[in-house]
C-alpha positions as CSV (number, residue, x, y, z in Angstrom):
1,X,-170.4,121.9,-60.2
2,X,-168.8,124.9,-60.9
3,X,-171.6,127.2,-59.1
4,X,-170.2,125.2,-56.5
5,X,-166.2,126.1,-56.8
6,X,-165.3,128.9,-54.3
7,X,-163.3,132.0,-55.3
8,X,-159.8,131.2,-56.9
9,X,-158.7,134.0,-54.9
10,X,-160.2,132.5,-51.4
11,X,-158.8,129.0,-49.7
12,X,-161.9,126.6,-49.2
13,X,-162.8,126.3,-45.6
14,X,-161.3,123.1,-44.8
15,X,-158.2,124.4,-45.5
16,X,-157.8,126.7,-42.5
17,X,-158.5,123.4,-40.3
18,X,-156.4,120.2,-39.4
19,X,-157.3,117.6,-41.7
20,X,-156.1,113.7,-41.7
21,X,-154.3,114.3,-44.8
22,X,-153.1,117.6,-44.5
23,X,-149.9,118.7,-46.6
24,X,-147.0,118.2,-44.8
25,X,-143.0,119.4,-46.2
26,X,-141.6,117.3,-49.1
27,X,-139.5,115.0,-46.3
28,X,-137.0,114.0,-48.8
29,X,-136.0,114.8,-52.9
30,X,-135.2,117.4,-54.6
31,X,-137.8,120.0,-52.9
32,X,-136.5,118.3,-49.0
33,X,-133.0,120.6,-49.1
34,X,-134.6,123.8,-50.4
35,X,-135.7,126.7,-48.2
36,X,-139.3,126.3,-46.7
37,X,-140.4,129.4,-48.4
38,X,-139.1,128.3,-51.7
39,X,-140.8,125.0,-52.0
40,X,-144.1,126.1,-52.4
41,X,-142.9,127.9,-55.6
42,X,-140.7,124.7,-56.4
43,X,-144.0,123.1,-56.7
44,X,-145.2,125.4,-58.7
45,X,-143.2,124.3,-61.3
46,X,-143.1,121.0,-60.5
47,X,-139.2,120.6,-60.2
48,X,-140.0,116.7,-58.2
49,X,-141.6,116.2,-61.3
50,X,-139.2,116.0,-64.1
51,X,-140.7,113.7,-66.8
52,X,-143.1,116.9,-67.6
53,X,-140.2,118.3,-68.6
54,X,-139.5,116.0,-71.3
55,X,-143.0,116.5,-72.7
56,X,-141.6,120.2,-73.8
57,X,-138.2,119.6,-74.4
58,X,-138.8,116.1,-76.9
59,X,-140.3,118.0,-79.1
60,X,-137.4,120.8,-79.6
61,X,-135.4,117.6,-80.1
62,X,-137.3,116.1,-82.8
63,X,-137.5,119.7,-84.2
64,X,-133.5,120.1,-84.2
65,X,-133.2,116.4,-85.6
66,X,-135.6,116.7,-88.7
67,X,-134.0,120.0,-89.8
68,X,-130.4,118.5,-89.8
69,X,-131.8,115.9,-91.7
70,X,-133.1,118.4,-94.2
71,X,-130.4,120.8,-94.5
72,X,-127.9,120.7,-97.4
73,X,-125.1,120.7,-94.9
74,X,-126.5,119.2,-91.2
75,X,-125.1,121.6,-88.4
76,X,-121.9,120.4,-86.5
77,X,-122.0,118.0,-83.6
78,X,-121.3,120.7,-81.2
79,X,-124.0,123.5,-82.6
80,X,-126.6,120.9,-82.2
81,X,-125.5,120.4,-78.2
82,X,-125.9,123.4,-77.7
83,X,-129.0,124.2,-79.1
84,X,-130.2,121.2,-77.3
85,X,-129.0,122.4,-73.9
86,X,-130.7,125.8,-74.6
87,X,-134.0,124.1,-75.2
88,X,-133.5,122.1,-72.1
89,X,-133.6,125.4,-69.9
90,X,-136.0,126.8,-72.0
91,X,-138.3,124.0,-71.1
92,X,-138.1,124.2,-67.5
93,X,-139.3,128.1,-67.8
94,X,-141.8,127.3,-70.2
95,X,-143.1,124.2,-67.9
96,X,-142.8,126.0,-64.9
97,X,-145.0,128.7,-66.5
98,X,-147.3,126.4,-67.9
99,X,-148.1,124.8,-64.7
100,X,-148.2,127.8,-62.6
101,X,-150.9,129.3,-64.7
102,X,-152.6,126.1,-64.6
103,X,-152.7,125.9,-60.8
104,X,-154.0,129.6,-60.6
105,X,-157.0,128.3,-63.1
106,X,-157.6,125.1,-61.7
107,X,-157.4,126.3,-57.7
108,X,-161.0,126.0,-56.9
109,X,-161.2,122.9,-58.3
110,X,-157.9,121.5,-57.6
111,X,-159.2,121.8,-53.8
112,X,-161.9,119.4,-54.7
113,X,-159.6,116.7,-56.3
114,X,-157.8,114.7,-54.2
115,X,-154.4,114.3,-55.6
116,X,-154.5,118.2,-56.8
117,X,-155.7,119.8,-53.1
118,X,-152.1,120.3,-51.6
119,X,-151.0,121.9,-54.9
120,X,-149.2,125.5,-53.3
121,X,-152.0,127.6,-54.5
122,X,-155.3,125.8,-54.0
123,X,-153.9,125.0,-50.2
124,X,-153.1,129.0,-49.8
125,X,-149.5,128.6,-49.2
126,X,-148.8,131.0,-52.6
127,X,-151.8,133.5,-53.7
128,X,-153.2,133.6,-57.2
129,X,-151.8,137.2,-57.5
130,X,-147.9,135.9,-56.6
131,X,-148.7,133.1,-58.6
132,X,-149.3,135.2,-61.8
133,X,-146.2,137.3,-60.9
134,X,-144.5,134.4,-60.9
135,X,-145.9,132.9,-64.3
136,X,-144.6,136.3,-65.7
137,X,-141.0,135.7,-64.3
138,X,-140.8,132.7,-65.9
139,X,-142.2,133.6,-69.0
140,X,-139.9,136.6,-68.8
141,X,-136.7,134.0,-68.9
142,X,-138.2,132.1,-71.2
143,X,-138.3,134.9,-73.5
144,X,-134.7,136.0,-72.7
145,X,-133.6,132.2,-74.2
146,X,-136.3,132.3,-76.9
147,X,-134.3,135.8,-78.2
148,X,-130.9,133.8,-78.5
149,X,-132.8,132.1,-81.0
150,X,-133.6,133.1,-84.8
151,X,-135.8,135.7,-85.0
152,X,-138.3,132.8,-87.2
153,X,-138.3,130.5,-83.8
154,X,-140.9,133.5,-82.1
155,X,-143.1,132.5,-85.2
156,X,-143.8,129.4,-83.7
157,X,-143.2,130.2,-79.6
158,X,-146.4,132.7,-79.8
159,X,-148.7,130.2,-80.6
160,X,-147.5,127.6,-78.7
161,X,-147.6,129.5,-75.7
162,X,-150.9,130.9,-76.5
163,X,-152.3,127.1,-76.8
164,X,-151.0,126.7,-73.4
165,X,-152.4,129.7,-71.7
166,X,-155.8,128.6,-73.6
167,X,-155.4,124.6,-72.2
168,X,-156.6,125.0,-68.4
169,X,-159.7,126.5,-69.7
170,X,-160.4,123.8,-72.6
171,X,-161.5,121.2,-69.6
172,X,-164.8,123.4,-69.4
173,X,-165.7,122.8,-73.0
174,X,-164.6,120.1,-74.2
175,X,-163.8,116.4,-74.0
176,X,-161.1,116.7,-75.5
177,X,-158.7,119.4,-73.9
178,X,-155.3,116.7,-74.8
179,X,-155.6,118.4,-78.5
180,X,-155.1,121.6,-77.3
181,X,-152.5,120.4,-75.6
182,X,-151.0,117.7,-78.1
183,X,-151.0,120.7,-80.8
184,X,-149.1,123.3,-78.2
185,X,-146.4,120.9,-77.5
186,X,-145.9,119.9,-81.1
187,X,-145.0,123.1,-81.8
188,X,-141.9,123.0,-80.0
189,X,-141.1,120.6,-83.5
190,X,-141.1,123.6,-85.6
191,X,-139.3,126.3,-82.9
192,X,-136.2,123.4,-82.8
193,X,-135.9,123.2,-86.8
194,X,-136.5,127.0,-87.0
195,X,-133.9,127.3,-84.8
196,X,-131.5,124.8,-86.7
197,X,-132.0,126.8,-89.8
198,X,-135.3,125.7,-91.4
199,X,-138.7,127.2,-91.6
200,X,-140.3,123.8,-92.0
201,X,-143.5,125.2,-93.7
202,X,-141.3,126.6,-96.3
203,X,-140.0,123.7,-98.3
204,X,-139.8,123.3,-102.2
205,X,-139.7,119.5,-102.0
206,X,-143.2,118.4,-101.4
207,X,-142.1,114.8,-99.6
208,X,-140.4,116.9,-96.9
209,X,-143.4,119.2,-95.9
210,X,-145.8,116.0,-95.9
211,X,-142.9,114.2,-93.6
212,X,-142.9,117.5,-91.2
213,X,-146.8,117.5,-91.5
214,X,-146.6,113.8,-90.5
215,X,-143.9,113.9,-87.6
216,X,-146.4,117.0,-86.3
217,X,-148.7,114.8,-86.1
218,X,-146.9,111.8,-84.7
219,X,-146.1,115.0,-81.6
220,X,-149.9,115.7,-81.1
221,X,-151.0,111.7,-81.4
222,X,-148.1,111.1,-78.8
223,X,-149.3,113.7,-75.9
224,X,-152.5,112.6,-76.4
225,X,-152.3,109.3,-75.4
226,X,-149.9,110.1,-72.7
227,X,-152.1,112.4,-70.9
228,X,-155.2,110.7,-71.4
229,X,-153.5,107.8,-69.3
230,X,-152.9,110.8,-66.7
231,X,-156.0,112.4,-66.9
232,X,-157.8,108.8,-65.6
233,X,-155.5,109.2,-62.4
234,X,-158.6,112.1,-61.6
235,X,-161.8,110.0,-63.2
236,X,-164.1,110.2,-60.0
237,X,-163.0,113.4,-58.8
238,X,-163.4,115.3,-62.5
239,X,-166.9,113.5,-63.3
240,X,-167.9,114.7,-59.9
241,X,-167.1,118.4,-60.7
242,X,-167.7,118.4,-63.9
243,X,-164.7,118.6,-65.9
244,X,-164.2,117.2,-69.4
245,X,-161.5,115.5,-71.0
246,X,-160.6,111.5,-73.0
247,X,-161.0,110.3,-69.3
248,X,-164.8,111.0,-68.1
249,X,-165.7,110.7,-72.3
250,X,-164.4,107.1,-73.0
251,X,-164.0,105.5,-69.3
252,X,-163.9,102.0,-69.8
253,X,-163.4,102.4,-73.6
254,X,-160.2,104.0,-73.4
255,X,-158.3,101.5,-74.4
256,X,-159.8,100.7,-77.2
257,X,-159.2,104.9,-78.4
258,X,-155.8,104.7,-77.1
259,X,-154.7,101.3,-79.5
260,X,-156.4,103.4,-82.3
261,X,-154.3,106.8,-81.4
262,X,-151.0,104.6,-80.9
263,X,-151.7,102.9,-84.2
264,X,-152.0,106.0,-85.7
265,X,-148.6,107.1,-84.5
266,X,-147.2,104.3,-85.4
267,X,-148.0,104.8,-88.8
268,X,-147.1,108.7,-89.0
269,X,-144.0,108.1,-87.8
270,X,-143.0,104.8,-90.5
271,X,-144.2,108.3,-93.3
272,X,-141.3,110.4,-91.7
273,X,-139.3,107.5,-92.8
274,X,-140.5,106.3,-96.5
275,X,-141.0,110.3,-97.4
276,X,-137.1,110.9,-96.6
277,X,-135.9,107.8,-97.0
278,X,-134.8,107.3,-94.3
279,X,-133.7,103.6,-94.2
280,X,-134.2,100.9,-91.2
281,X,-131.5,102.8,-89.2
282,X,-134.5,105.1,-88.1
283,X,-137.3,102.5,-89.1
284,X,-136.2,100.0,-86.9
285,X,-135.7,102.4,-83.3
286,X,-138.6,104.9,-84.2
287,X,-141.3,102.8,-85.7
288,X,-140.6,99.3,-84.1
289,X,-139.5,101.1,-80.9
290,X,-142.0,103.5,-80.1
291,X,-144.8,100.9,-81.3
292,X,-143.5,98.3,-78.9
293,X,-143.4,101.0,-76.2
294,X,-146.9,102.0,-76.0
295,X,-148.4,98.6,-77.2
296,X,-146.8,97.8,-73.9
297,X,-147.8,100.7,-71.9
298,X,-151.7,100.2,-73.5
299,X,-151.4,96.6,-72.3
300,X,-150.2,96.7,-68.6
301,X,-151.4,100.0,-67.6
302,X,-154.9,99.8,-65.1
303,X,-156.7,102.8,-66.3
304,X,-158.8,102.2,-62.5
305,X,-155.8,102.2,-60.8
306,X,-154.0,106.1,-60.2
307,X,-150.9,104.9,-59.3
308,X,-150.4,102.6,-62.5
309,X,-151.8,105.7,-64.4
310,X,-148.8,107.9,-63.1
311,X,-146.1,105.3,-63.6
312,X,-146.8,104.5,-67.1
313,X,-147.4,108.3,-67.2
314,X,-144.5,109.1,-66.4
315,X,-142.1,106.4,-68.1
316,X,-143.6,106.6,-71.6
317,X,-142.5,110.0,-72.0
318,X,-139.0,108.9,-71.9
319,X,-139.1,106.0,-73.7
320,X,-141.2,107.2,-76.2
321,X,-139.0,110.2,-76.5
322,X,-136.2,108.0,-76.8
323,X,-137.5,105.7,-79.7
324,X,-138.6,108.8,-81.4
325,X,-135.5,110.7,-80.9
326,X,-133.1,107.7,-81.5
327,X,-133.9,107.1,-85.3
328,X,-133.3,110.7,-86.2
329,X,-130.4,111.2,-83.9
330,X,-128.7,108.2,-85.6
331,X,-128.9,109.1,-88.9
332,X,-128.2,112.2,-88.4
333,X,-124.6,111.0,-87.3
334,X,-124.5,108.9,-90.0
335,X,-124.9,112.4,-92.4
336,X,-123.3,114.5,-90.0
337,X,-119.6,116.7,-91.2
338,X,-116.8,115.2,-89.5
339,X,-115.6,116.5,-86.4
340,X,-116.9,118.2,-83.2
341,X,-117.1,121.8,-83.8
């Protein structure tokens, strides 16, 4: 229990001796050709790792999509590219922060969880104190793309990052720390549109602001469900120390929760369509898409098995991100002015 957890600033014992499983260099990948002293910060942000990535960036998409859609005159081709590429970048800082102050929370306990023990912090090889510099680097570059943005876009950016210095801590409290993190990463939804153009709380047609409301919610529905598959990768371990979350709540009845959630989705995202008539040319992708994507993924996944929990993990983020995505981005160049720039 957590009486139990040593010091976040100390390595546990067994780390300063040999053990059977003991971390050993990334042998090939991405992280195998950088410098030895780098990798432990490459870690960090999980650079191997790069569906997390998607789980920022897709909703910046969405965001960027929805406001097109709405505006008067949708942005150019080549304006919405770049936008797109800036959120790419952007997501990588804000990951990479993310998950660095998540390991700096999580060290005592990460060196009681089997797949989390060789993380670089709870095995010593970076120490809580470079590990916060190095969250405040990150959030430092992050901050240099967010001010390329509209001023409006920080509106949104503050409490999205606040969620997501508030999510490591939500595990101790409740059983449900995927809101926290559903509603952080939905956010990224309304920093895209802002950044489009459109303050998607401010919106004289009614229909509109009930299809944003609804494609928010379709956001925080979506990493729900994704991360309560991940989260039963750690069942044993996290019921053993005492952490909360869908996992040690539902166990075996997950699956029953997570066909309720994806229905739920489901039916969010046909609103986006019927509120701005949006015809089957995003019905059919979106709705049919994502619905047969995680009726799939609900299906074959073996919530006792970690390895099938990581796979459909990681997979479902980009194929749900690219059902959700494809119905916007295809009307949008249905509506969009003619030419690239």
């Amino acid at each position: 229990m957590a009486t139990d957890v040593p010091s976040i600033l100390e390595p546990s014992k067994t780390q300063q001796t040999l053990e059977p499983d003991a971390y050993q260099s990334p042998k090939e990948g991405l992280l195998s050709y950088l410098p030895k002293r780098v990798v432990p910060y490459a870690e960090l942000m999980r650079l191997e790792r790069p569906a997390g990535y998607f789980t920022f960036y897709f909703p910046h998409l969405y965001g960027t999509l929805y406001a097109a859609l709405r505006l008067s005159s949708p942005p150019p081709f080549a304006q919405m590219i770049r936008l797109n590429l800036l959120f790419v970048v952007g997501s990588v800082f804000l990951r990479g922060a993310a998950c660095t102050w998540n390991d700096i929370i999580d060290a005592p306990y990460d060196r009681q969880v089997a797949r989390c023990r060789h993380r670089a912090i709870a095995r010593g090889a970076v120490t809580p104190v470079a590990g916060f510099g190095f969250t405040l680097v990150q959030t430092m570059l992050g901050l240099a793309l967010l001010a390329r943005l509209p001023p409006l876009c920080g509106l949104y950016a503050f409490p999205l990052a606040l969620l997501m210095a508030i999510y490591p801590f939500a595990k101790r409290f409740t059983d449900y720390p995927q809101i926290v993190l559903g509603f952080s990463l939905a956010l990224g939804q309304q920093v895209g549109a802002a950044a489009v153009g459109l303050d998607p709380l401010v919106d004289s047609n009614p229909r509109a602001l009930y299809a944003m409301v609804s494609l928010y919610v379709s956001n925080v529905l979506c990493a729900i469900i994704v991360d309560a598959v991940y989260s039963h990768q750690d069942l044993q371990d996290d019921m053993e120390l005492g952490l909360k979350s869908i996992a040690t709540a539902w166990q075996d009845l997950t699956k029953p929760l997570l066909w309720l959630l994806a229905l739920s989705q489901v039916l969010v995202l046909a609103a986006v369509g019927v509120l701005l008539d949006l015809g089957w040319g995003y019905l059919s992708p979106t709705v049919l898409g994502t619905a047969f994507v995680l009726g799939t993924m609900i299906r074959k996944v073996k919530l006792d098995e970690p390895a099938s929990c990581g796979w459909w993990f990681r997979n479902s983020i980009y194929l749900t991100g690219l059902t959700q995505a494809s119905g916007l981005f295809m009307t949008y160049l249905a509506r969009r002015p003619a030419g690239f720039s």
